[in-house]
Every structure is written in structure tokens, then in C-alpha cells.
VMD Tcl script that draws the C-alpha trace (Angstrom):
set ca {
  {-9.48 83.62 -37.56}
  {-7.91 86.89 -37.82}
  {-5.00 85.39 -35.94}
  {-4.94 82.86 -38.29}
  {-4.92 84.71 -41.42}
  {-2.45 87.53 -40.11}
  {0.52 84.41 -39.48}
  {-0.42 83.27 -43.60}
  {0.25 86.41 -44.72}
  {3.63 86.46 -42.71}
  {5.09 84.41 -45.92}
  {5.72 86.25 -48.51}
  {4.82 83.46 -51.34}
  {1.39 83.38 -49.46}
  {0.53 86.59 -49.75}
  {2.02 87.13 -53.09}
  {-0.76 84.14 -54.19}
  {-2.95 86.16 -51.54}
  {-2.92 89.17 -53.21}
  {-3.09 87.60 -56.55}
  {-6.45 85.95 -56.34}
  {-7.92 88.97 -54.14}
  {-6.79 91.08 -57.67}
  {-7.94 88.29 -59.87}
  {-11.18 86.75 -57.96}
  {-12.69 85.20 -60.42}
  {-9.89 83.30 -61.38}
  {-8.90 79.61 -61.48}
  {-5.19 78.65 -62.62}
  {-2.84 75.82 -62.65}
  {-0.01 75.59 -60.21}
  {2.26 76.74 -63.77}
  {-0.17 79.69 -64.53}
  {0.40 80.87 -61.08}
  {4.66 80.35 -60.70}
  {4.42 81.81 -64.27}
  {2.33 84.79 -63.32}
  {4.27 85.44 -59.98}
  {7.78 85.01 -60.92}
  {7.93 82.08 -58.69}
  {9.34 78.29 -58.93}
  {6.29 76.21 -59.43}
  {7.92 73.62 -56.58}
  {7.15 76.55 -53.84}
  {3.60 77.60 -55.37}
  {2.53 74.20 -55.28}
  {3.52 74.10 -51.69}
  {1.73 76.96 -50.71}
  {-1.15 76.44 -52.59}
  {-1.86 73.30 -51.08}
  {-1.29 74.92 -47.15}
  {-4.05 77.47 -48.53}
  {-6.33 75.26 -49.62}
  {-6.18 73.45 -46.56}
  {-7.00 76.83 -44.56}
  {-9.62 77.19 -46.79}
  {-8.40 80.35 -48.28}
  {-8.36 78.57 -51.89}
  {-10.29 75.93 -53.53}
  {-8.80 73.31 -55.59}
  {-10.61 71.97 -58.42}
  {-9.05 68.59 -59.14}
  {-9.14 67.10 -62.77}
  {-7.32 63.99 -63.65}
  {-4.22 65.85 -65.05}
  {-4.09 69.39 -63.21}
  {-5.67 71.12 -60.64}
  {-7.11 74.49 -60.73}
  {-7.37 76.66 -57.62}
  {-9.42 79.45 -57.23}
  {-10.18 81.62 -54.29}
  {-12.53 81.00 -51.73}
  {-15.89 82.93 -51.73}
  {-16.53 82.71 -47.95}
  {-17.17 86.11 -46.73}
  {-15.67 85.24 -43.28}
  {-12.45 84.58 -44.42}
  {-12.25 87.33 -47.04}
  {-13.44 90.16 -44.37}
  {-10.70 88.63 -42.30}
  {-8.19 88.38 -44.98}
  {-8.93 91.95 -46.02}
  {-8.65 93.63 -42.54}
  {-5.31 91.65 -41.55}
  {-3.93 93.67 -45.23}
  {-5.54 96.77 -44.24}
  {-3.86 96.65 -40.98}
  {-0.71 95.82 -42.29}
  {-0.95 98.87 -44.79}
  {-2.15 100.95 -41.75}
  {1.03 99.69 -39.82}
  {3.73 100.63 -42.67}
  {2.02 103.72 -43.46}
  {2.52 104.93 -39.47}
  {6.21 103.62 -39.81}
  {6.69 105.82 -42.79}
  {5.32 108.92 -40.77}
  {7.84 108.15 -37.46}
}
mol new
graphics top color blue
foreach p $ca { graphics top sphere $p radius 0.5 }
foreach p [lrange $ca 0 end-1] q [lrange $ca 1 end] { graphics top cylinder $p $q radius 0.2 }
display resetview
């Protein structure tokens, strides 16, 4: 899994929703609230939320004209996601020292 997650966060829209949710846990927004939120074009959110959701990493809540996603609350997957970021903080913050 940690495998897994580490490639994700490799794309930088991914972990930009990543990180957003893992500030904002509780949330649920719309593909727009997201791009809007993010700075990004809702064409490449909508993308990437989908690839998430199918990882498991988001939920989507599907109504008949929008779908919310919201992050997952599966422990395994947030323990992973949280030790592939504090790895890759660990990482930069050696680089920095060299």
C-alpha cells in the first residue's frame, strides 16, 4: 500500500487534492468547489478525483446532478498516506541540510 500511495502522491494535482482533504477532513465538495479552491481547471480535478476514488483514497457521493467527494476514513490508507508525506518531508528536509 505504501508503494501505492507514495506513486499517487508523485502527481502534483493528487497531492494538491491529497493535502486538501487531509487539511479539510471533514469535508465533501463538488468537482467546482475543489478546481475553485485549488487554483486548478475543473477538467484535471475531475480526472484525478475519479483515479482517487477508485484507490479508495476518496469517496464519491453521487446525487443526480453533482457528486460530492470526501475523504476516506480508513485508517489503513490514511496511516499510509501520512507516512509516505512524512517521508517525503523527511527527504527534502535532509536535501536542504547537504
Amino acid at each position: 500500500m505504501l508503494k501505492k500511495i507514495s506513486k499517487i502522491l508523485r502527481s502534483p494535482i493528487k497531492k494538491k487534492i491529497i493535502l486538501f482533504f487531509r487539511e479539510n477532513p471533514h469535508s465533501v465538495d463538488s468537482v467546482r468547489g475543489i478546481s475553485t479552491w485549488l487554483n486548478l481547471k475543473p477538467e484535471m480535478v475531475r480526472k484525478a478525483l475519479e483515479e482517487l476514488v477508485k484507490e479508495g483514497i476518496l469517496i464519491a457521493h453521487r446525487g443526480r446532478t453533482t457528486t460530492g467527494y470526501a475523504y476516506t476514513q480508513d485508517k489503513n490508507i490514511l496511516n499510509c498516506i501520512e507516512e509516505c508525506l512524512s517521508i517525503k518531508d523527511e527527504k527534502r528536509s535532509s536535501d536542504r541540510s547537504i
